[in-house]
N, C-alpha and C positions, 0 to 999 in steps of 0.2 A: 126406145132409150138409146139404141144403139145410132138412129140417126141423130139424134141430139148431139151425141157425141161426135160424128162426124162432121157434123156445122160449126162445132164450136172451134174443132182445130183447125176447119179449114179459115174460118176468121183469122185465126192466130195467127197460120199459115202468110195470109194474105197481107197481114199488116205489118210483117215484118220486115218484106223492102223499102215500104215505106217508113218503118223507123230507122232502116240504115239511111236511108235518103239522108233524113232528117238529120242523124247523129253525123252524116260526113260532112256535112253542112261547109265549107272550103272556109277557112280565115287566116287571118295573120295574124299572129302574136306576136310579142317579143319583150324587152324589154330598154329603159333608158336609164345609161348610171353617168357617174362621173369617171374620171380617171384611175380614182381610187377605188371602183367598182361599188361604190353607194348608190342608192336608189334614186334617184330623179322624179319626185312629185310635179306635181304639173307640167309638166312639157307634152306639146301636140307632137301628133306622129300623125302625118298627112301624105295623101297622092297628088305630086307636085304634077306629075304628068301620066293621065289617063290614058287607057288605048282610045285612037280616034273616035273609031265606033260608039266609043259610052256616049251615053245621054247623061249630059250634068243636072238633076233638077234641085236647086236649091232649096231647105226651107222656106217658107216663106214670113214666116216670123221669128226671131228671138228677142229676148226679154234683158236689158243689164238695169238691174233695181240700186234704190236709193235705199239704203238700210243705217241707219246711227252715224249717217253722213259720212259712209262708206259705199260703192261699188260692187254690186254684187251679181254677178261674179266678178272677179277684180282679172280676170281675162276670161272673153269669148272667143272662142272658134265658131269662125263659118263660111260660109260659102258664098262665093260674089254672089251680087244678087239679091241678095237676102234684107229683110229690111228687120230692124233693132227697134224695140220700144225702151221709152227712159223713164218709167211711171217713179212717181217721188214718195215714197209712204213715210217718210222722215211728217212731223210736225213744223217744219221750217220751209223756207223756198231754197231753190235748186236752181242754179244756171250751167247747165254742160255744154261743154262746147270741145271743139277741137280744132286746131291749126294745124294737121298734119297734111302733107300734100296728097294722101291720097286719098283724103274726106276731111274737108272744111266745113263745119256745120256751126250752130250756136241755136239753143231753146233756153230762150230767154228767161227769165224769174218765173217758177209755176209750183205750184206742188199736185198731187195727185195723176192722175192721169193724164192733162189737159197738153203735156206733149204731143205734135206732130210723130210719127214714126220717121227713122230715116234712111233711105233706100243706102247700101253700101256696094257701089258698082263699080269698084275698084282692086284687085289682088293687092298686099301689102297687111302692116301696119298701120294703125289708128290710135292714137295716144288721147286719149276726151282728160278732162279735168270739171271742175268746176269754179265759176268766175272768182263765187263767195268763200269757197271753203278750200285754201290754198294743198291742204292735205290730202284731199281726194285725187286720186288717179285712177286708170283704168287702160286696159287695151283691148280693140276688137281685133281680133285678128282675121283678115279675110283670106279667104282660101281658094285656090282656083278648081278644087272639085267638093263634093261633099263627103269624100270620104278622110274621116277623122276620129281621132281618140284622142283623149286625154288621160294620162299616165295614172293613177294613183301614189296612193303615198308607199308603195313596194316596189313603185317605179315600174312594173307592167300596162301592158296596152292590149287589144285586142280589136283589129281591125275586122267588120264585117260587111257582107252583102257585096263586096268588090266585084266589077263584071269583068268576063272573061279577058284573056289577053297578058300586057306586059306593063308592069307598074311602076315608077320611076317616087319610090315612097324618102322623106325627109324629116329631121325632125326638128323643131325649134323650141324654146325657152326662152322667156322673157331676161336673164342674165347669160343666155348662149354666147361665149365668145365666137362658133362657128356660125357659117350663114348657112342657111335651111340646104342651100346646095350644094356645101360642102360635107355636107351625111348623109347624099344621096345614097340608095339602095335598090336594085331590081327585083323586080319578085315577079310572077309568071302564074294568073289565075288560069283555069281552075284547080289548081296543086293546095291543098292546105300548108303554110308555110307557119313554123311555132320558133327559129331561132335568129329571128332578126334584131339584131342589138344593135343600138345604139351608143355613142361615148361621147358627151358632153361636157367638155368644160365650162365649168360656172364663173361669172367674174363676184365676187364678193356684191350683196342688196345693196343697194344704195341708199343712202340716209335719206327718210323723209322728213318734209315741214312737221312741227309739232302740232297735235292738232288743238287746237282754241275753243273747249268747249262751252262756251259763251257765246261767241259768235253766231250769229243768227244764220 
């Protein structure tokens, strides 16, 4: 009996640095507001500049769907490199295209799957539309590492998996009147870091096309 007991604690024993491993696990938080300290829903918090050392490895897929001839998600984050599918599950056809200069693309009239993928091997902004449905917009947002989050609606974030060294982190929003590296921030892995704030002025949505639900 008595040895039962002594294996069971030494289990116990034994598992327990490995949950503190675990529980200290190193990350960044923070949060994104406005000026007036309200919360900031969707805005990215990314690592504009990694330590040398990192290995960047991009996704290798993401997905922006055709939903009620809408965008969905209506912004992606990712990582150069990374290639996008446009599948259309709309009952109608879809032409996406984009003229931004740092991915020029167009997939002509299709519905379902029958898109091409599209490699995005450029940092920046990507603004797609479609040809038919003047209302639809979207932006991919490419990033020059893989580490990213996206805010929720209490305007927090939580950065994970960061490799060691010194981090050069920004944030951006699709109505930011600042540019992503004018919010630069340093942070110094492997330190868990929880008070990185961000302050974002918003410029008022912009009106969109009305959308024409007739139109094919």
């Amino acid at each position: 009996m008595y040895l039962h007991l002594f294996k069971a604690r030494l289990l116990v024993l034994l598992a327990l640095p490995l949950a503190a491993v675990h529980a200290a696990k190193p990350s960044v938080s923070g949060s994104v507001t406005g000026p007036d300290g309200s919360a900031v829903a969707g805005a990215v918090v990314f690592v504009q500049t990694p330590p040398a050392a990192a290995t960047v490895t991009p996704r290798t897929m993401a997905v922006v769907d055709q939903v009620n001839k809408t965008f969905v998600p209506g912004v992606l984050p990712i990582a150069v490199g990374t290639s996008v599918r446009f599948p259309n599950h709309d009952q109608i056809h879809h032409h996406v295209y984009s003229f931004s200069p740092i991915k020029t693309f167009e997939l002509p009239l299709y519905k379902g799957d029958d898109a091409p993928p599209v490699v995005f091997d450029k940092v920046g902004v990507v603004r797609i539309g479609c040809n038919i449905h003047d209302w639809m917009s979207g932006i991919i947002l490419v990033l020059p590492s893989p580490y990213f989050a996206v805010t929720g609606a209490d305007g927090r974030f939580v950065l994970e998996d960061l490799p060691n060294g010194t981090h050069v982190l920004v944030a951006w929003h699709a109505l930011s009147k600042l540019k992503p590296e004018e919010t630069a921030q340093t942070v110094r892995m492997p330190e868990a870091v929880s008070n990185v704030n961000f302050r974002l002025p918003l410029a008022p949505p912009r009106p969109r096309p009305a959308m024409h639900g007739l139109r094919p």
